[in-house]
C-alpha positions as CSV (number, residue, x, y, z in Angstrom):
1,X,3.8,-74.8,28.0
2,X,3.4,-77.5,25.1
3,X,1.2,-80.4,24.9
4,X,1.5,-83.0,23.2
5,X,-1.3,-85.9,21.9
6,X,0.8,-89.3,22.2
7,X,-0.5,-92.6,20.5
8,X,-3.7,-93.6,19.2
9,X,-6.7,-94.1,20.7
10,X,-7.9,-96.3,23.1
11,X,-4.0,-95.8,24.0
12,X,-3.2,-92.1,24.2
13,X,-2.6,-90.0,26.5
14,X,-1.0,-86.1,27.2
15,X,2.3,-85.2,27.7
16,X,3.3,-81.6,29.1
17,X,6.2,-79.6,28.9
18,X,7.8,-76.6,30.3
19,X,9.9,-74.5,27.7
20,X,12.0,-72.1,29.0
21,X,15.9,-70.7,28.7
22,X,17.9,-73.5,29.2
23,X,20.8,-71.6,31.3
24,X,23.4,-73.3,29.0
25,X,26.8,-73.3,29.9
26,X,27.7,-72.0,26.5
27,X,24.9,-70.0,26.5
28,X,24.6,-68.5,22.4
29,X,23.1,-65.6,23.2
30,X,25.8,-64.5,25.5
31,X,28.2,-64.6,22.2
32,X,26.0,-62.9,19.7
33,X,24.9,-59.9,22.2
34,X,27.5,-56.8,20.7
35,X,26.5,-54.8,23.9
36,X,26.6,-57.9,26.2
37,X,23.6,-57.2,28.0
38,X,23.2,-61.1,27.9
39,X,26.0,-62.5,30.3
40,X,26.8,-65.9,32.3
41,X,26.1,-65.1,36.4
42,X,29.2,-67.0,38.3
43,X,26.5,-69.3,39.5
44,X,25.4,-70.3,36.0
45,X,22.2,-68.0,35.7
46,X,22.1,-66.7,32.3
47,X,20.9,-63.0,32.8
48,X,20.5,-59.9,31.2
49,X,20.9,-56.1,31.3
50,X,18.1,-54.2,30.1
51,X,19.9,-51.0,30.5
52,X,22.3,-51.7,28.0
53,X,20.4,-53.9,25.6
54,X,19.9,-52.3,22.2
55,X,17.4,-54.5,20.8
56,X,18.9,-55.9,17.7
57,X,17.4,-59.3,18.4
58,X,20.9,-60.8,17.6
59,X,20.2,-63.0,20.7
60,X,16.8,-63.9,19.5
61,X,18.6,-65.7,16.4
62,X,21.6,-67.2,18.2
63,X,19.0,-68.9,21.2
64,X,18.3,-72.9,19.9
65,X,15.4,-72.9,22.5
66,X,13.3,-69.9,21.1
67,X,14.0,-68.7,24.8
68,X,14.0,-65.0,23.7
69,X,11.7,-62.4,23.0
70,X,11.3,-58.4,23.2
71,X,9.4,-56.5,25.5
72,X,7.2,-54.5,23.3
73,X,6.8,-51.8,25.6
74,X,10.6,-50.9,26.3
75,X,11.8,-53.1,23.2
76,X,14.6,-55.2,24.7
77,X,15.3,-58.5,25.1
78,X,13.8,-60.7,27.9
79,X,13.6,-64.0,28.9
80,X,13.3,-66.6,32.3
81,X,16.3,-65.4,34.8
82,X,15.5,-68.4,36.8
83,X,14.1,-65.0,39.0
84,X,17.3,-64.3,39.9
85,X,16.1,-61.6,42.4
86,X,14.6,-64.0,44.1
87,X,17.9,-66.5,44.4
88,X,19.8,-63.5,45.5
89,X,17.0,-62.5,48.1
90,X,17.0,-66.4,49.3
91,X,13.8,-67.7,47.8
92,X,13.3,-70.1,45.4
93,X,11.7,-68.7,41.8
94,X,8.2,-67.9,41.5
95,X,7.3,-71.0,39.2
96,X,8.7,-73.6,41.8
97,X,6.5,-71.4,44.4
98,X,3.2,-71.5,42.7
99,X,3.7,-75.4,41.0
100,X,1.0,-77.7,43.0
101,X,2.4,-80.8,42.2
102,X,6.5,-79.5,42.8
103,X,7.1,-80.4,39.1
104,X,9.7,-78.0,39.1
105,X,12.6,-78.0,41.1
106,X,15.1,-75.6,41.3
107,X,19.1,-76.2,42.9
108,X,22.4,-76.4,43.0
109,X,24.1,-79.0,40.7
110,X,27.8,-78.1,42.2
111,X,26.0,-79.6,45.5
112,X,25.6,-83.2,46.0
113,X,23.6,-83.2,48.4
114,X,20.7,-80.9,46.9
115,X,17.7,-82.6,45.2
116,X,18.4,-81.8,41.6
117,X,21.8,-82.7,41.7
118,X,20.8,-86.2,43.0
119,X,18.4,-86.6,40.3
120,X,20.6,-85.6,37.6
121,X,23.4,-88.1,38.6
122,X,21.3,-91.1,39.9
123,X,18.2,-90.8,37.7
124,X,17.2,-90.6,33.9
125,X,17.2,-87.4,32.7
126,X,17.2,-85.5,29.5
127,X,18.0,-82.3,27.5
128,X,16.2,-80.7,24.9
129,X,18.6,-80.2,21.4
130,X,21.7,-81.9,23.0
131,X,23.2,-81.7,19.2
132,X,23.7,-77.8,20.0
133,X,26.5,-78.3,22.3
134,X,24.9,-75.4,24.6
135,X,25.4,-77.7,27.7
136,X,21.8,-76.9,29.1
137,X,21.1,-77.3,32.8
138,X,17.4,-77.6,32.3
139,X,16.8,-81.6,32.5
140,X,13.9,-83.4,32.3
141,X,12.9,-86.4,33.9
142,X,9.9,-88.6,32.9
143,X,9.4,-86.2,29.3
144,X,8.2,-87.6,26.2
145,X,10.8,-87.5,23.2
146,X,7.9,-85.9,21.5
147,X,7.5,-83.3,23.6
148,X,12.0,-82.6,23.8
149,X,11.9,-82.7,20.0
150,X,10.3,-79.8,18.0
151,X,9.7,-81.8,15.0
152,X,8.5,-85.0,16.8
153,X,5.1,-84.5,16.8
154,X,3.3,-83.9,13.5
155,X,1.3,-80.5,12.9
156,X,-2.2,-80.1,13.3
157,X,-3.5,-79.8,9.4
158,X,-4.3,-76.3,8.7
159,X,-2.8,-75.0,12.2
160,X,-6.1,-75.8,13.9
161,X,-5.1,-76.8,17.0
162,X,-6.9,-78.7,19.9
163,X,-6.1,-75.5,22.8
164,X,-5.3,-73.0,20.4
165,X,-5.3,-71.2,17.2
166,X,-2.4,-70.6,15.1
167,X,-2.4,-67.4,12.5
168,X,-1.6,-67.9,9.3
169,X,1.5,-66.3,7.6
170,X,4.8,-67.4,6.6
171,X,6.8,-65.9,9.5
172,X,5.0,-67.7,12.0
173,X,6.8,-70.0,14.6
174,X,5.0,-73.2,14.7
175,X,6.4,-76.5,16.2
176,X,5.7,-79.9,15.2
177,X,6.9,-81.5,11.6
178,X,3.8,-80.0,9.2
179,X,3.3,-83.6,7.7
180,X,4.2,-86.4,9.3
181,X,5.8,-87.2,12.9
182,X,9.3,-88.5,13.0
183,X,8.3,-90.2,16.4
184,X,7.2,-93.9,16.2
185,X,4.2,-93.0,19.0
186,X,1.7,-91.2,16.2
187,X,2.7,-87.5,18.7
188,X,0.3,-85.1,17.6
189,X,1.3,-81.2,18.6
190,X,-2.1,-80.3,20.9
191,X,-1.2,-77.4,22.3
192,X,1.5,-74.6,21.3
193,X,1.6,-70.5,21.5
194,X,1.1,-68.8,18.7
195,X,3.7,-66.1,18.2
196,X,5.5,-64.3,15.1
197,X,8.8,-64.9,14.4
198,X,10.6,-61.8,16.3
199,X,13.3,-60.8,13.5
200,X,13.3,-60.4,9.8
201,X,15.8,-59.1,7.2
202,X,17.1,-56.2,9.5
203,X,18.8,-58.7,11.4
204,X,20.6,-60.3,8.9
205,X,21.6,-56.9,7.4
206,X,22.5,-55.5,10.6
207,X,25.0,-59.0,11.1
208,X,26.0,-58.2,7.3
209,X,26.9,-55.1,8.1
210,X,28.9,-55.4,11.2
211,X,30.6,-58.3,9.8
212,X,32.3,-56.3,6.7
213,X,33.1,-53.2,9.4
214,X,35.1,-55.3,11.4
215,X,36.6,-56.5,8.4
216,X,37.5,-53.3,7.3
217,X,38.9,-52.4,10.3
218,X,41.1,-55.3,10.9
219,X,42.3,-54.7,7.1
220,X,43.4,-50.9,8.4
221,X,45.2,-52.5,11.3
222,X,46.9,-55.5,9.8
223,X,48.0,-53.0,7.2
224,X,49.0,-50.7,9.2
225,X,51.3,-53.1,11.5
226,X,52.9,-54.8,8.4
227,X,54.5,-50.7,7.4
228,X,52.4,-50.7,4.0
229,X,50.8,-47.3,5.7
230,X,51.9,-45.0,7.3
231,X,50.4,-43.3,10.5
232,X,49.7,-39.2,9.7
233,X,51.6,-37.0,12.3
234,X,50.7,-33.6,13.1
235,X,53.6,-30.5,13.4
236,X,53.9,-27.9,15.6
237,X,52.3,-25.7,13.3
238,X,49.3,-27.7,12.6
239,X,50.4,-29.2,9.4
240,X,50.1,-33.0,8.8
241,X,52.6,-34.9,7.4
């Protein structure tokens, strides 16, 4: 959840948003995974496989949404399934269940006769980070361009913020622009969790890495279909040649 302190007062007021995997069409994560434990459901649910998942965190850094994080108790990668369980069982997912005001709402955009396809098509909606081509289908209608944009709303000074605490470090994930808001309405970031960023130099190294073993590889087998190697055989007797 972010809030989000818009205009000055006596005009202000809050504005609330749900962040949350996006279930992009070109879902990122999906690409970077090496094990694929992130796929694309055939009805659009981004999922994952914790069986197969690795925790490498290459997901983490592909994800434009900040979607991801690891479960520090088995150390994969987790995130909002749109409770998929529950889809496949025939109910709707838990947050839609327990929202009091029926905020959310949860559908099928291939059907035009369900709710949120009507919205989308006849009403004003929006997408957070549209410049990422990820082709989200997690649309807001009524939200603040303050609270779609991460840099928006300007920074509490010092991190103290209105709802929470931020800790101080230089590889914490904070939102908001730290001096000034690039929105017109004076947005001031109110509320935001405070988390660590989740990967560090391994991940880079571990992308650095794969990157020149592939190359490698690809080298040998280029090489070797052009004729400027030759494959070994082995004799009858053992002997190579």
């Amino acid at each position: 959840m972010k809030a989000v302190e818009v205009g000055t007062f006596p005009f202000a007021r809050r504005a609330f948003q749900v962040t949350r995997c996006n279930q992009c069409d070109t879902a990122p994560c999906t690409v970077a995974c090496p094990t694929r434990a992130m796929f694309r459901r055939r009805d659009g649910i981004v999922d994952f496989d914790k069986s197969i998942c690795i925790g490498c965190k290459a997901c983490i850094a592909a994800c434009p949404y900040d979607a991801i994080f690891i479960n520090p108790e088995d150390h994969s990668a987790e995130k909002c399934n749109l409770c998929s369980h529950r889809i496949d069982a025939g109910l709707e997912p838990a947050c839609v269940t327990v929202c009091p005001t029926g905020a959310i709402i949860v559908g099928d955009l291939d059907d035009p006769s369900s709710a949120v396809a009507r919205i989308v098509q006849r009403e004003a909606v929006a997408v957070r980070r549209p410049e990422k081509e990820t082709h989200p289908k997690v649309f807001y209608k009524g939200a603040h361009a303050a609270t779609l944009d991460p840099l928006a709303a300007r920074r509490p000074a010092g991190g103290l913020f209105l709802w929470s605490e931020q800790p101080r470090g230089r590889d914490i994930v904070a939102s908001g622009h730290p001096e000034r808001a690039n929105s017109s309405a004076a947005a001031l970031l109110a509320y935001d969790v405070a988390h660590r960023a989740p990967w560090d130099w391994r991940v880079s190294l571990y992308t650095w890495t794969k990157g020149i073993a592939a190359g490698v590889y690809l080298v040998g087998l280029l090489l070797l279909a052009l004729g400027a190697i030759a494959p070994r055989t082995r004799c009858g007797d053992g002997a190579s040649r």
